[in-house]
NULUMTI-996247 format. One record per atom (N, C-alpha, C): x, y, z; residue number from 0. Coordinates in steps of 0.1 Angstrom, whole numbers, m for minus. Each point is the difference from the previous one (the first is absolute). Example, Ala and Ser with C-alpha at 12.3 -4.5 7.8 and 13.67 -1.06 7.14 Angstrom:
c1: 132 | c2: m57 | c3: 78 | nr: 0
c1: m9 | c2: 12 | c3: 0 | nr: 0
c1: 9 | c2: 12 | c3: 0 | nr: 0
c1: m4 | c2: 11 | c3: m7 | nr: 1
c1: 9 | c2: 11 | c3: 0 | nr: 1
c1: m8 | c2: 11 | c3: 8 | nr: 1
END
This chain:
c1: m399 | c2: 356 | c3: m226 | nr: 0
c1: 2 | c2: m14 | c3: m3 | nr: 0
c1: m12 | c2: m7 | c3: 5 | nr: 0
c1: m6 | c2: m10 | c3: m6 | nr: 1
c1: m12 | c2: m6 | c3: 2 | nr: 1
c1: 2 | c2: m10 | c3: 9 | nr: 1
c1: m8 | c2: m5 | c3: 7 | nr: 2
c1: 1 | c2: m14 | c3: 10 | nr: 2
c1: 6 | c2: m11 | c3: m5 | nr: 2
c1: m3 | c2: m4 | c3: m15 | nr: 3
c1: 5 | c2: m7 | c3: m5 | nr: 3
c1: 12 | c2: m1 | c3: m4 | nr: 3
c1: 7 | c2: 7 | c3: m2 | nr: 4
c1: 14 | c2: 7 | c3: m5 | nr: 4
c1: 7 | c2: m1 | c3: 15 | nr: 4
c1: m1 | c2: 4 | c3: 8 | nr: 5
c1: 2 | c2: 0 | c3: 10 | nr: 5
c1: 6 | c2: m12 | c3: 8 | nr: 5
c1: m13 | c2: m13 | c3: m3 | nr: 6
c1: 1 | c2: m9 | c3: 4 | nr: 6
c1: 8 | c2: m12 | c3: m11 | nr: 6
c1: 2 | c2: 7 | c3: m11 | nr: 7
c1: 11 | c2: m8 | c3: m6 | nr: 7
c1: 13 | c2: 5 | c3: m1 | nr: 7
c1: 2 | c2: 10 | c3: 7 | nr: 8
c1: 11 | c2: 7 | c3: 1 | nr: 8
c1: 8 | c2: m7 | c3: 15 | nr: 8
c1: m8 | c2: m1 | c3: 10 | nr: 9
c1: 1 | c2: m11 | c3: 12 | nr: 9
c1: 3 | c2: m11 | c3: 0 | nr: 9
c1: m6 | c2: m7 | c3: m11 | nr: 10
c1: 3 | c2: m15 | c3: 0 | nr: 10
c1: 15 | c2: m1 | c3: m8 | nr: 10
c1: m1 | c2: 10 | c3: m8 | nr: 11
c1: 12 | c2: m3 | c3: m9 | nr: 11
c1: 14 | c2: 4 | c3: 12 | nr: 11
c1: 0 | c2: 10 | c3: 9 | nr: 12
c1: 7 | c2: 5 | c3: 10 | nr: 12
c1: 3 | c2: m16 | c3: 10 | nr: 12
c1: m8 | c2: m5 | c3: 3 | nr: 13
c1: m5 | c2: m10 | c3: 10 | nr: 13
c1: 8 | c2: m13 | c3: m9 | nr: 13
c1: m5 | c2: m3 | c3: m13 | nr: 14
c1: 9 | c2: m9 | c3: m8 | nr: 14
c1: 17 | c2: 5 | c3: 4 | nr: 14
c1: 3 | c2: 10 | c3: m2 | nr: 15
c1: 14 | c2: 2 | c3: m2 | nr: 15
c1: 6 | c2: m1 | c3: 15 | nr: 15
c1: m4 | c2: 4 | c3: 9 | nr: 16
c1: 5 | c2: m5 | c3: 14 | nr: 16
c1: m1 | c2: m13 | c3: 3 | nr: 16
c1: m7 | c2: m7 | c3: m8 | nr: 17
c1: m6 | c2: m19 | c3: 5 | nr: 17
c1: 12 | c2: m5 | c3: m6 | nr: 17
c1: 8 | c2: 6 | c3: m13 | nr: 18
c1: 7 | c2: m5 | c3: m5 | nr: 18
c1: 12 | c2: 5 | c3: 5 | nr: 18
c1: 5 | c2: 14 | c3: 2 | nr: 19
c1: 9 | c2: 1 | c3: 9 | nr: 19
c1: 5 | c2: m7 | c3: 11 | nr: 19
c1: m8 | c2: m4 | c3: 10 | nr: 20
c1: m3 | c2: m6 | c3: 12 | nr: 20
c1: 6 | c2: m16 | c3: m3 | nr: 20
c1: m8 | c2: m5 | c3: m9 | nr: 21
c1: 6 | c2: m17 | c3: m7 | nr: 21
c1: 10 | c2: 1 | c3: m2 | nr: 21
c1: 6 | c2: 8 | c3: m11 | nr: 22
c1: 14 | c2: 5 | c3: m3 | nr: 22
c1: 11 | c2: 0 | c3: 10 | nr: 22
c1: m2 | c2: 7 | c3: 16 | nr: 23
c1: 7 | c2: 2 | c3: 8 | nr: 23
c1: m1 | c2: m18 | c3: 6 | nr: 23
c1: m10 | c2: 2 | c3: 2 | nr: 24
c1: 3 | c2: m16 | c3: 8 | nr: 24
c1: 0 | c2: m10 | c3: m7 | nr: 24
c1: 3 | c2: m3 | c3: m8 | nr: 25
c1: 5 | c2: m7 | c3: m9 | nr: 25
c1: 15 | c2: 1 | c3: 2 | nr: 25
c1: 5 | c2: 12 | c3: m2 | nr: 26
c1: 17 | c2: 1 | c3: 0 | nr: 26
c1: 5 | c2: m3 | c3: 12 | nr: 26
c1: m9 | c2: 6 | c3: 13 | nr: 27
c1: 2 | c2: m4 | c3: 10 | nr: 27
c1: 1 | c2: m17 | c3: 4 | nr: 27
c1: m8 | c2: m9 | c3: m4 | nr: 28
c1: 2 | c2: m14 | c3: 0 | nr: 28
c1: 8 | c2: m4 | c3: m9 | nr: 28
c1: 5 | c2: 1 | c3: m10 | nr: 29
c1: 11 | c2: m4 | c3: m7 | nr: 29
c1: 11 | c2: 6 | c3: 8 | nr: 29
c1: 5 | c2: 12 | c3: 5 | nr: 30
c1: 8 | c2: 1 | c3: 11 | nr: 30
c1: 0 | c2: m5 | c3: 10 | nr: 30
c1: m9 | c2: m7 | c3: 7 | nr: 31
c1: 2 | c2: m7 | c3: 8 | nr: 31
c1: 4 | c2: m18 | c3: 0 | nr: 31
c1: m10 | c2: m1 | c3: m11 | nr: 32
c1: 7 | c2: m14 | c3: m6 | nr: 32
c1: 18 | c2: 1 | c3: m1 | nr: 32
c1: 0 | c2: 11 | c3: m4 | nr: 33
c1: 22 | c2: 1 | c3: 2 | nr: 33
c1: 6 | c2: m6 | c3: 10 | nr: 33
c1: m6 | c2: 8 | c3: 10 | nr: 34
c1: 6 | c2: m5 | c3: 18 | nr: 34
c1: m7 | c2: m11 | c3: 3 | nr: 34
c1: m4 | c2: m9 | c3: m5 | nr: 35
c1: m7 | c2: m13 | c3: 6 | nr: 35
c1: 20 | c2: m3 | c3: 7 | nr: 35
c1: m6 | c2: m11 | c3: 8 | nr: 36
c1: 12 | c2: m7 | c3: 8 | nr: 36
c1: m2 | c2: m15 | c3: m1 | nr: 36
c1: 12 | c2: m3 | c3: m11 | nr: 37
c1: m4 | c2: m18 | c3: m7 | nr: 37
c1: 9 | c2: m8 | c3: 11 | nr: 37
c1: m6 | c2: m11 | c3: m1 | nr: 38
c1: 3 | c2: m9 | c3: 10 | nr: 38
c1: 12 | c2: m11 | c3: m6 | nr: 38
c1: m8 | c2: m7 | c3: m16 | nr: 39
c1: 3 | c2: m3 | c3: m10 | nr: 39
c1: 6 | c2: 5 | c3: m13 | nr: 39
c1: 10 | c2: 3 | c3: m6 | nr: 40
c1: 2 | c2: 5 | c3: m12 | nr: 40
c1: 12 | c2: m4 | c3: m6 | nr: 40
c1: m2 | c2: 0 | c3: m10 | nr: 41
c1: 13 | c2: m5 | c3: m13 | nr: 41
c1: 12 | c2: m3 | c3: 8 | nr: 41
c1: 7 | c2: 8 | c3: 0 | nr: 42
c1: 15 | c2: 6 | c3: 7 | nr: 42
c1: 0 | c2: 9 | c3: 14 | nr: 42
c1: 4 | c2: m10 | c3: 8 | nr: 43
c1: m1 | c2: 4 | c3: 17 | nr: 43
c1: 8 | c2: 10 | c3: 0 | nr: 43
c1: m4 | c2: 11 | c3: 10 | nr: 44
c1: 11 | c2: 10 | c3: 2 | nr: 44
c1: 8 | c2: m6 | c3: 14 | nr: 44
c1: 14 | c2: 5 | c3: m9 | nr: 45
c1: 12 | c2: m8 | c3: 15 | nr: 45
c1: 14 | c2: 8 | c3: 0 | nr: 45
c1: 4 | c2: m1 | c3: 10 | nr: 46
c1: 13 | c2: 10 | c3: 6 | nr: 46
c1: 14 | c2: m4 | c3: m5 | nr: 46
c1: 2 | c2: 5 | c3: m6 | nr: 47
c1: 12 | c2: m5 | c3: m1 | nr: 47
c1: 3 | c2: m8 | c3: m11 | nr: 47
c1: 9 | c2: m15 | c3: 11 | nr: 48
c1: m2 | c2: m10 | c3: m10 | nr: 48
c1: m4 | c2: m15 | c3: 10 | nr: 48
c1: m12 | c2: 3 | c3: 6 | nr: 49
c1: m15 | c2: m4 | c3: 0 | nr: 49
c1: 4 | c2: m4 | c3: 20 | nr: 49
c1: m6 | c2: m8 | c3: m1 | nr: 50
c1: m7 | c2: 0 | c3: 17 | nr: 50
c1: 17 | c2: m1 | c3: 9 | nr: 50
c1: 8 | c2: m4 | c3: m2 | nr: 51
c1: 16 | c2: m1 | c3: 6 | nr: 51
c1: 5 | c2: 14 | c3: m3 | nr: 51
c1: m3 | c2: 10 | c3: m5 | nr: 52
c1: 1 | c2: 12 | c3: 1 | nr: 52
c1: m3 | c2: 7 | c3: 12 | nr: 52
c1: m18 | c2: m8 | c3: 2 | nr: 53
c1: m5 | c2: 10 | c3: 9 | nr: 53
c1: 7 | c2: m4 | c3: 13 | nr: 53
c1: 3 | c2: m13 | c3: 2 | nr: 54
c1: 5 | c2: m4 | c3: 16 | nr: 54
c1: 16 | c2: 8 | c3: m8 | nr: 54
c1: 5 | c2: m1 | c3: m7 | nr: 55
c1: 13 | c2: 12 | c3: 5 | nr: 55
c1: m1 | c2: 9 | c3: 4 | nr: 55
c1: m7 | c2: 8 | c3: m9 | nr: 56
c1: m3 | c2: 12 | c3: 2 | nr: 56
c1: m9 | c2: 5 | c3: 19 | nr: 56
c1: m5 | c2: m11 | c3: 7 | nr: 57
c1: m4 | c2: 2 | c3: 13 | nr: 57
c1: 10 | c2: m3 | c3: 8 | nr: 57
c1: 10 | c2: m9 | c3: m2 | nr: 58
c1: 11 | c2: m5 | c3: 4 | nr: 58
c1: 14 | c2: 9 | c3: 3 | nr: 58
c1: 1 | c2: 7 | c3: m15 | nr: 59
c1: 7 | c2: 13 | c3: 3 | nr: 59
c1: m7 | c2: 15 | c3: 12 | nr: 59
c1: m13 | c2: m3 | c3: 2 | nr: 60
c1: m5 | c2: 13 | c3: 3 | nr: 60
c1: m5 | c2: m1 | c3: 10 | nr: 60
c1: m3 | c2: m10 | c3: 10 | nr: 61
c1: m5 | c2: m6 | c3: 14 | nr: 61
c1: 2 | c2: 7 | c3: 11 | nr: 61
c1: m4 | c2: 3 | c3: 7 | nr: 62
c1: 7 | c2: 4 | c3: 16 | nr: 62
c1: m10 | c2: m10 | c3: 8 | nr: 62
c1: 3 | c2: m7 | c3: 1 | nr: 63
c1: m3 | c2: m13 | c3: 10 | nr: 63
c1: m5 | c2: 6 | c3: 8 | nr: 63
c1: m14 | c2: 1 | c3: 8 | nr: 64
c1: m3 | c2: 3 | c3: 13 | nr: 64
c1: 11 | c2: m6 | c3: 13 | nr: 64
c1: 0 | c2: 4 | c3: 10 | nr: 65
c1: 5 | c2: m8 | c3: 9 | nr: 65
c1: m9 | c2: m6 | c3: 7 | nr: 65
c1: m17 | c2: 4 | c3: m1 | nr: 66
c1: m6 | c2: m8 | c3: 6 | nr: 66
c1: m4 | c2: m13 | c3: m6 | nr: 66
c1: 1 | c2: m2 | c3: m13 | nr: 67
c1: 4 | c2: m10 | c3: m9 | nr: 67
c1: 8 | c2: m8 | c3: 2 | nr: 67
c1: 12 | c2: 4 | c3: 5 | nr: 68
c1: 11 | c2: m3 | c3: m1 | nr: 68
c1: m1 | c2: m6 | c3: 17 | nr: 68
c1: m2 | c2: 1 | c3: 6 | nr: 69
c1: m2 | c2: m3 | c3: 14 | nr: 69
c1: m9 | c2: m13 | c3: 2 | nr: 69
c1: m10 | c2: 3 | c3: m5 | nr: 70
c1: m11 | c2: m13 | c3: m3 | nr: 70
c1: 2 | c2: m7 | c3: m9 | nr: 70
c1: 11 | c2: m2 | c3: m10 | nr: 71
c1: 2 | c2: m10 | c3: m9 | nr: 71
c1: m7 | c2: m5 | c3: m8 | nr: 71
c1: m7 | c2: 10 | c3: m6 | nr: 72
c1: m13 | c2: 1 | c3: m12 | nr: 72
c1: 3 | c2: m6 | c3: m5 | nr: 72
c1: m5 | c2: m9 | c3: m8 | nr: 73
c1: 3 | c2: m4 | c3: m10 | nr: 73
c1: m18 | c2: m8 | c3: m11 | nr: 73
c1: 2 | c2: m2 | c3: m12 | nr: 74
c1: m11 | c2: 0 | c3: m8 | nr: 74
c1: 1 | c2: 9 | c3: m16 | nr: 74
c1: m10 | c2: m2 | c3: m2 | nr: 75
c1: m4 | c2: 10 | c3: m16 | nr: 75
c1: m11 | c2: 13 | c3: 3 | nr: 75
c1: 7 | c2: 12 | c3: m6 | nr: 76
c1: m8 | c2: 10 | c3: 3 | nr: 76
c1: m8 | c2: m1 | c3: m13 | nr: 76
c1: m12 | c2: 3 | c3: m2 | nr: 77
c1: m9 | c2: 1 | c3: m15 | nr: 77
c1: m5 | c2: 16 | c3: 0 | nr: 77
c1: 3 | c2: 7 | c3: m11 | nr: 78
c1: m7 | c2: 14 | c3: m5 | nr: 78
c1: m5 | c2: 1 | c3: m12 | nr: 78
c1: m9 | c2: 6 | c3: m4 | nr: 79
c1: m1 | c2: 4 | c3: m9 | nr: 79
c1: 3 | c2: 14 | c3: m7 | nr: 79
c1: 3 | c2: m4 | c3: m11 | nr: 80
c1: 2 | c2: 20 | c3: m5 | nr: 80
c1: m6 | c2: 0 | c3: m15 | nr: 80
c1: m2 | c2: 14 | c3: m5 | nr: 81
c1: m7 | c2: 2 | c3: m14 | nr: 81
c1: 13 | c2: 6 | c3: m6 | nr: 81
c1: 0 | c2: m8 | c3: m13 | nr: 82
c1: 12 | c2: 6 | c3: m10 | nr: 82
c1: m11 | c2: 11 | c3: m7 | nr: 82
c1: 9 | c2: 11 | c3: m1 | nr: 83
c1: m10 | c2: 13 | c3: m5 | nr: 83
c1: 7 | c2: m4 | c3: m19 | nr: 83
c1: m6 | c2: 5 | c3: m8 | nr: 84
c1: 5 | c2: 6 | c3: m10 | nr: 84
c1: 12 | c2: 1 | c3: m5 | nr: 84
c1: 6 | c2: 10 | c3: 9 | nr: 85
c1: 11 | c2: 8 | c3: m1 | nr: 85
c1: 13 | c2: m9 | c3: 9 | nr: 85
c1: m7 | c2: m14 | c3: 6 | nr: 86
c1: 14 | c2: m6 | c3: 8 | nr: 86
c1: m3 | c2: 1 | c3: 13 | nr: 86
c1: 1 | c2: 13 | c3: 10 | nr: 87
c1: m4 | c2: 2 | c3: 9 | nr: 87
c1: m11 | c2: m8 | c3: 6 | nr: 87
c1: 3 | c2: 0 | c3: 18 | nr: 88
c1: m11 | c2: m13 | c3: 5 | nr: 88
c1: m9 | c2: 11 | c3: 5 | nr: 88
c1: m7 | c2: m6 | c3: 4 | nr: 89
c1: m17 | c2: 2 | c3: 9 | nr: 89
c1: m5 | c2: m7 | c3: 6 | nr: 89
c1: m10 | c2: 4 | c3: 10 | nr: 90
c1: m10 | c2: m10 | c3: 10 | nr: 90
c1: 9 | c2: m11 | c3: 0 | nr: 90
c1: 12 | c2: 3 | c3: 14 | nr: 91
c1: 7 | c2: m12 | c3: 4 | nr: 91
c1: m8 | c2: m3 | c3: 15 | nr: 91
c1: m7 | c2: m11 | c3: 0 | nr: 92
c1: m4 | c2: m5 | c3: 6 | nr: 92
c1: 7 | c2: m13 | c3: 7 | nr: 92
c1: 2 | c2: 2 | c3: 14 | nr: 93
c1: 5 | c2: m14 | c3: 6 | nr: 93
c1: m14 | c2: m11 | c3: 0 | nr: 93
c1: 2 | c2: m6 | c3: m8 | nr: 94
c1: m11 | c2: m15 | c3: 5 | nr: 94
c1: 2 | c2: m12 | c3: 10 | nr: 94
c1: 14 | c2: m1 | c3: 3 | nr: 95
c1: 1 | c2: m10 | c3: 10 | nr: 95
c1: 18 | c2: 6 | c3: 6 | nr: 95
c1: m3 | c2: 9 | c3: 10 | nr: 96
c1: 5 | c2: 3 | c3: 7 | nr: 96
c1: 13 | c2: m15 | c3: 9 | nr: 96
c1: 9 | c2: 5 | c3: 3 | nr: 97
c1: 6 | c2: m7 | c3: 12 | nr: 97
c1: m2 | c2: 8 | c3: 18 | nr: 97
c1: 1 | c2: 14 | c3: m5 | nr: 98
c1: 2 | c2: 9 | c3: 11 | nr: 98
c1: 11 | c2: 5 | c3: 4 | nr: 98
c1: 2 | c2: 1 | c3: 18 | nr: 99
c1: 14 | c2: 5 | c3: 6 | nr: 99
c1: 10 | c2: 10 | c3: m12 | nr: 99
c1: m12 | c2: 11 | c3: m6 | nr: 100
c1: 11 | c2: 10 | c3: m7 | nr: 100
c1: 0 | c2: m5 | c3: m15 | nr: 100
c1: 0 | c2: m12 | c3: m6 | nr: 101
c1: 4 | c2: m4 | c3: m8 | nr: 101
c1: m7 | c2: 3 | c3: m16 | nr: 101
c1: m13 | c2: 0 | c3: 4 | nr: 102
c1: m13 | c2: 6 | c3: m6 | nr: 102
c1: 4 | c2: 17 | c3: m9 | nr: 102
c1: 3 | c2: 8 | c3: 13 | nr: 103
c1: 3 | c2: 15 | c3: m5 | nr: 103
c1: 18 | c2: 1 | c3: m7 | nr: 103
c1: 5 | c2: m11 | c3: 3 | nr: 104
c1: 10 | c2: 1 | c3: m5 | nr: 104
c1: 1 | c2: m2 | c3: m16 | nr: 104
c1: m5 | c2: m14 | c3: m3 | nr: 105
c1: m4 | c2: m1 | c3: m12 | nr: 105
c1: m9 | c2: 10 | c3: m11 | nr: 105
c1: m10 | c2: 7 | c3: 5 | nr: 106
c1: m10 | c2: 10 | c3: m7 | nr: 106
c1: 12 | c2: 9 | c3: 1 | nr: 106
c1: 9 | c2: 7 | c3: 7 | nr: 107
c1: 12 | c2: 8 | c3: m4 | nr: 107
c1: 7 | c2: m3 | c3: m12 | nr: 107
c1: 4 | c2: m17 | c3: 1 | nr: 108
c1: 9 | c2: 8 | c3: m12 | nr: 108
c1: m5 | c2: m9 | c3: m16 | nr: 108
c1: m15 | c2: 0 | c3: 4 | nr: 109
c1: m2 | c2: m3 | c3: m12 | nr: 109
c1: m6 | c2: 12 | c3: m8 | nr: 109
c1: m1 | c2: 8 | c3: 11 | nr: 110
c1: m5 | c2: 14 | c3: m3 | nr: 110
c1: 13 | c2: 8 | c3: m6 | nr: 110
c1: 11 | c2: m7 | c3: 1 | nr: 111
c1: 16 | c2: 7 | c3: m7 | nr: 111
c1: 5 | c2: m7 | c3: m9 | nr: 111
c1: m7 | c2: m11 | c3: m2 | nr: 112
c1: 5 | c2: m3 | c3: m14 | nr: 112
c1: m1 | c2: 7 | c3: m13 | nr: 112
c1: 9 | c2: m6 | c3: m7 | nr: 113
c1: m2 | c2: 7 | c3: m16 | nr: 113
c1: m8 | c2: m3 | c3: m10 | nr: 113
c1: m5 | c2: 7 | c3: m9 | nr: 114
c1: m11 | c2: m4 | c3: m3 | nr: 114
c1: 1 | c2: m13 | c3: m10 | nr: 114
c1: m13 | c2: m8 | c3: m2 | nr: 115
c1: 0 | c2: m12 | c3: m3 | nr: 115
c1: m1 | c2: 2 | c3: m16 | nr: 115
c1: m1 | c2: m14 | c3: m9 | nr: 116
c1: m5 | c2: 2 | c3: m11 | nr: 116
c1: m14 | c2: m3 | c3: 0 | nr: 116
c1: m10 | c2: 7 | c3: m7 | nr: 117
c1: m15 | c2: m1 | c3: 0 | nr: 117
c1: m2 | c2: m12 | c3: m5 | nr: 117
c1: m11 | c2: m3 | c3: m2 | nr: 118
c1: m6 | c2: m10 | c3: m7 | nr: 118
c1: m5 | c2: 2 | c3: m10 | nr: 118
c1: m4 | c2: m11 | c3: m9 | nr: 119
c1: m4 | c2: 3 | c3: m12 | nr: 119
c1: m10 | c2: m8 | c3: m6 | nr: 119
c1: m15 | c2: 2 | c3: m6 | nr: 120
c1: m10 | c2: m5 | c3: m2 | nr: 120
c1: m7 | c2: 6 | c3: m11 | nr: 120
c1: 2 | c2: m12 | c3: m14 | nr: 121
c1: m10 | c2: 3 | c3: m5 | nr: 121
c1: 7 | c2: 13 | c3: m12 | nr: 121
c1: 16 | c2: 2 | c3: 4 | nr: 122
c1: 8 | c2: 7 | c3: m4 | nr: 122
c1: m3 | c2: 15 | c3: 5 | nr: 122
c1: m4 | c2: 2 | c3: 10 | nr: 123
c1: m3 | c2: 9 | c3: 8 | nr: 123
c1: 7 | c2: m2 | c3: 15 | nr: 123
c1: 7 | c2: 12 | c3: 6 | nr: 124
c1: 4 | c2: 0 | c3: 12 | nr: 124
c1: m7 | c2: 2 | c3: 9 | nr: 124
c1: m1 | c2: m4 | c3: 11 | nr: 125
c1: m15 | c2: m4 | c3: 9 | nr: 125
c1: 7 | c2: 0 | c3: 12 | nr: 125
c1: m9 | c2: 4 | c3: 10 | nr: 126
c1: 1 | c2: m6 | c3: 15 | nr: 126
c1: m2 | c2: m13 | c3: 5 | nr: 126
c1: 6 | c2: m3 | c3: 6 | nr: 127
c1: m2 | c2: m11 | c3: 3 | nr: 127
c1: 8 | c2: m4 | c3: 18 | nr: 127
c1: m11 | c2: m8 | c3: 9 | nr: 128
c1: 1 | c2: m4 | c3: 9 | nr: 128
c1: 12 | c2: m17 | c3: 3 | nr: 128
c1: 11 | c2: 6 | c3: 10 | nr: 129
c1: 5 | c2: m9 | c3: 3 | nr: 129
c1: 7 | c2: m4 | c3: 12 | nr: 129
c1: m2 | c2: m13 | c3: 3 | nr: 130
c1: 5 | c2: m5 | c3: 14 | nr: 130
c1: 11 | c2: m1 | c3: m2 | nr: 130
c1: 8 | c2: 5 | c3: 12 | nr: 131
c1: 13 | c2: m3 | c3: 4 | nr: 131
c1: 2 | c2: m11 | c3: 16 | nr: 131
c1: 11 | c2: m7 | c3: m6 | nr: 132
c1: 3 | c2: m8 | c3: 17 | nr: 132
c1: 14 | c2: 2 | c3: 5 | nr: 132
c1: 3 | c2: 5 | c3: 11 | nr: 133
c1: 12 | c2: 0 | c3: 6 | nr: 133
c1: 0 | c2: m9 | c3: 10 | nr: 133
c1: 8 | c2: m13 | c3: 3 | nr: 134
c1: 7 | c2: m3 | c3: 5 | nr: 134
c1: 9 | c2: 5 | c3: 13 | nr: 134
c1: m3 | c2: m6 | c3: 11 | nr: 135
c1: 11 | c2: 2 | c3: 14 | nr: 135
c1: 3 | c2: m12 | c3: 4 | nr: 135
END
């Protein structure tokens, strides 16, 4: 095979991996575009039947600290959590804590709730980020 032959036989090889390669990351960013986490979207995802669910549902499931309960806490706890796709929560984050126990109590049983209904954007079901407030 001649030099020349050779070296078009390389580039043509070298074309087909350049394109393979786009190909993959390409699909890879449109997969990732899937799991974005919207802040904003069409149809909020919500529990139940909507935010008076979620204080029952903590209300039925509580174990009061006693250290709580001793210090006479009282205030709004703020968290955040990610509605997944499928309902299920994620990255529950406390943002504005009260304390004395009250903190890990809450990330408990939000972590046992049932799952939510997703959200909806654009006619597509989506993740989406949302604050919760509980009340003491």
């Amino acid at each position: 095979m001649s030099n020349q032959k050779k070296i078009t036989a390389m580039k043509k090889l070298f074309l087909i991996m350049l394109l393979a390669f786009v190909s993959v990351n390409a699909y890879s960013q449109s997969d990732d575009a899937d799991n974005d986490v919207y802040n904003m979207v069409d149809q909020s995802a919500k529990f139940q039947d909507g935010y008076n669910s979620i204080i029952k549902f903590v209300q039925e499931n509580i174990k009061f600290p006693a250290e709580a309960k001793e210090n006479n806490v009282h205030g709004r706890l703020m968290l955040s959590v990610v509605v997944e796709k499928d309902g299920s929560l994620s990255d529950i984050t406390v943002k504005k804590g009260l304390g004395y126990g009250l903190d890990e109590e809450i990330v408990r049983i939000i972590k046992m709730m049932p799952k939510w209904q997703p959200a909806q954007h654009k006619g597509k079901t989506v993740r989406q980020t949302q604050t919760i407030v509980i009340p003491f």
